[in-house]
C-alpha positions in Angstrom: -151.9 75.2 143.6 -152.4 72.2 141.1 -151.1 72.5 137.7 -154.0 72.5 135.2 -152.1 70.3 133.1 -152.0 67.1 135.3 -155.5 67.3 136.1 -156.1 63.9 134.3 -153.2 62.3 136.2 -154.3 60.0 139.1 -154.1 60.8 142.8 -153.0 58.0 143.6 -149.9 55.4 142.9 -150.4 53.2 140.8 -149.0 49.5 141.5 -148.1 47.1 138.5 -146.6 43.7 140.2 -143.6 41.2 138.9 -145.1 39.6 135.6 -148.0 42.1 135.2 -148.7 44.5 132.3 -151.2 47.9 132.8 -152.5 46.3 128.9 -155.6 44.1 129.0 -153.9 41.5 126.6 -150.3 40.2 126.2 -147.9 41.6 124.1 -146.1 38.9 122.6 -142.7 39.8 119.8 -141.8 36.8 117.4 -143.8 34.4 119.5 -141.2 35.0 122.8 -140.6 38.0 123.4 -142.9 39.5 126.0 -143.4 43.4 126.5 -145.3 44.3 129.6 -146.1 48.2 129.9 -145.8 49.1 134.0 -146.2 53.0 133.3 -147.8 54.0 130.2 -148.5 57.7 128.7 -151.7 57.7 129.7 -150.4 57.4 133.4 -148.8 60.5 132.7 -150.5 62.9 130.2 -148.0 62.0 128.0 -144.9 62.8 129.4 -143.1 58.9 130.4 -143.5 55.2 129.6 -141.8 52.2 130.8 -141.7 48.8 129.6 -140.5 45.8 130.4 -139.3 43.6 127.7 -138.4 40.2 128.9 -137.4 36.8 127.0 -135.2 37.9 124.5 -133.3 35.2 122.8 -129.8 35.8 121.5 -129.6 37.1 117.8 -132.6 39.4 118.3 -132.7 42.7 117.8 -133.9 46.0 116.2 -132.3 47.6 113.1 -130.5 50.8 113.1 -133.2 53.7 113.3 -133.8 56.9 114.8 -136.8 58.9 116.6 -136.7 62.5 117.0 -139.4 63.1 119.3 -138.1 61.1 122.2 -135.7 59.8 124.2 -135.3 56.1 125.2 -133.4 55.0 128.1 -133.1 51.3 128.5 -131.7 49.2 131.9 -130.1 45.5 131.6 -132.3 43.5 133.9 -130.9 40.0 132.9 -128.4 39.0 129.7 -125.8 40.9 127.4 -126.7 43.3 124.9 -124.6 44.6 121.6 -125.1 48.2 121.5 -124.8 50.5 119.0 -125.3 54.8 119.7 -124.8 57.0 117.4 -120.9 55.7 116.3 -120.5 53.9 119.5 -120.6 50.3 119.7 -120.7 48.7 123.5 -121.8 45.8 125.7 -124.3 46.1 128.4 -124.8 44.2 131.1 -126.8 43.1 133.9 -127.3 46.6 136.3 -126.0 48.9 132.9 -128.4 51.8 131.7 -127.8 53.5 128.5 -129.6 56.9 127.5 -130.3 57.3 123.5 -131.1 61.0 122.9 -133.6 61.8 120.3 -132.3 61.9 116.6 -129.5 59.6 117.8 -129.5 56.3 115.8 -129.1 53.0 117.8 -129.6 49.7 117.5 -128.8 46.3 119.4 -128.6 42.7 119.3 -128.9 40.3 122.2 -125.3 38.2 122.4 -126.2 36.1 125.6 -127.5 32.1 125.6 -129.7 32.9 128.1 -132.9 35.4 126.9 -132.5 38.7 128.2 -134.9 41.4 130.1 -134.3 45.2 130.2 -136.4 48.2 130.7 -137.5 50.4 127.7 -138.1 54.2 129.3 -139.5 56.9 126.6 -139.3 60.3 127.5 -141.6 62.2 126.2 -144.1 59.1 125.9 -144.2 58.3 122.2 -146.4 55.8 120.3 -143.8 53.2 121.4 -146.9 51.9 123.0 -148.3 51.6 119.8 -145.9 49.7 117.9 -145.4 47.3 120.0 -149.0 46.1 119.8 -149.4 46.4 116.3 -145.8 44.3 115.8 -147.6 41.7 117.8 -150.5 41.3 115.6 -149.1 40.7 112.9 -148.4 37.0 112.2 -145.8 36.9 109.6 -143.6 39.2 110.7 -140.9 40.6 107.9 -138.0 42.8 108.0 -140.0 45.5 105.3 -143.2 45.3 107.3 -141.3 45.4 110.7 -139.9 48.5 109.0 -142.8 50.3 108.0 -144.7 49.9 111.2 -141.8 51.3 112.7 -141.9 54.2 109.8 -145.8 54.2 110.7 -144.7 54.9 114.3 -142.8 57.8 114.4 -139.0 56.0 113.5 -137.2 55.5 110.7 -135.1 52.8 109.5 -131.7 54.0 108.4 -129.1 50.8 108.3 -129.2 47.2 109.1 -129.2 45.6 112.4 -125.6 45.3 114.7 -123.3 42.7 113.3 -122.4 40.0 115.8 -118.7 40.4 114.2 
């Protein structure tokens, strides 16, 4: 019997190749830092998304905010992360997946010379989607604007970004 609920859902699998995005147009952070979108809400009625965010150069990062509608798992692909959930502060690397809970705070800073990549997975899909686009319109990025697209977004802001100390 077929759940009523999935009826927009494809039959199918849906196949999004190395380097590809399931957007029309690139999504482009601070002029470097790609996100590409291989499973987006809209693949499942809402319920996961997973993104690929590649070319991160050390230093960046987010500040410390919070979502409560979501969860967000992310996955080390390549580099060394600075992590910060809830009071915990750790290093991930290369093969290491950390779950945030909703209403957890977190934030993170990359600490490697090389750029790194990780997977972004948001459960239920959230406008993640969303922000990411809108962050990459916008040419002169600041922290205050960075915040309230984020605020506009369903998170909120509530301390600085990770010290490297």
């Amino acid at each position: 019997m077929k759940n009523s609920t999935n009826s927009s859902r494809s039959n199918k699998g849906i196949l999004v190749r190395a380097g590809e995005s399931r957007l029309p147009e690139p999504v482009i952070l601070a002029g470097v830092i790609r996100i590409e979108s291989k499973v987006m809400s809209r693949d499942t009625n809402g319920e996961l998304s997973v993104m690929q965010s590649s070319n991160n150069p050390k230093f960046s990062g987010t500040p410390l905010h919070v979502h409560e509608d979501y969860d967000e798992t992310f996955h080390v692909l390549k580099g060394e992360i600075k992590f910060r959930s809830g009071e915990d502060v750790m290093v991930l690397r290369p093969g290491d997946t950390l779950l945030v809970p909703r209403g957890v705070p977190h934030c993170f800073t990359i600490i490697s010379d090389t750029p790194a990549d990780f997977l972004i997975i948001v459960q239920p899909s959230a406008t993640l989607e969303k922000f990411f686009i809108a962050f990459s319109k916008e040419p002169n990025m600041t922290p205050d604007l960075a915040a309230r697209l984020m605020t506009d977004h369903g998170m909120s802001v509530v301390g600085p970004p990770l010290s490297l100390e």
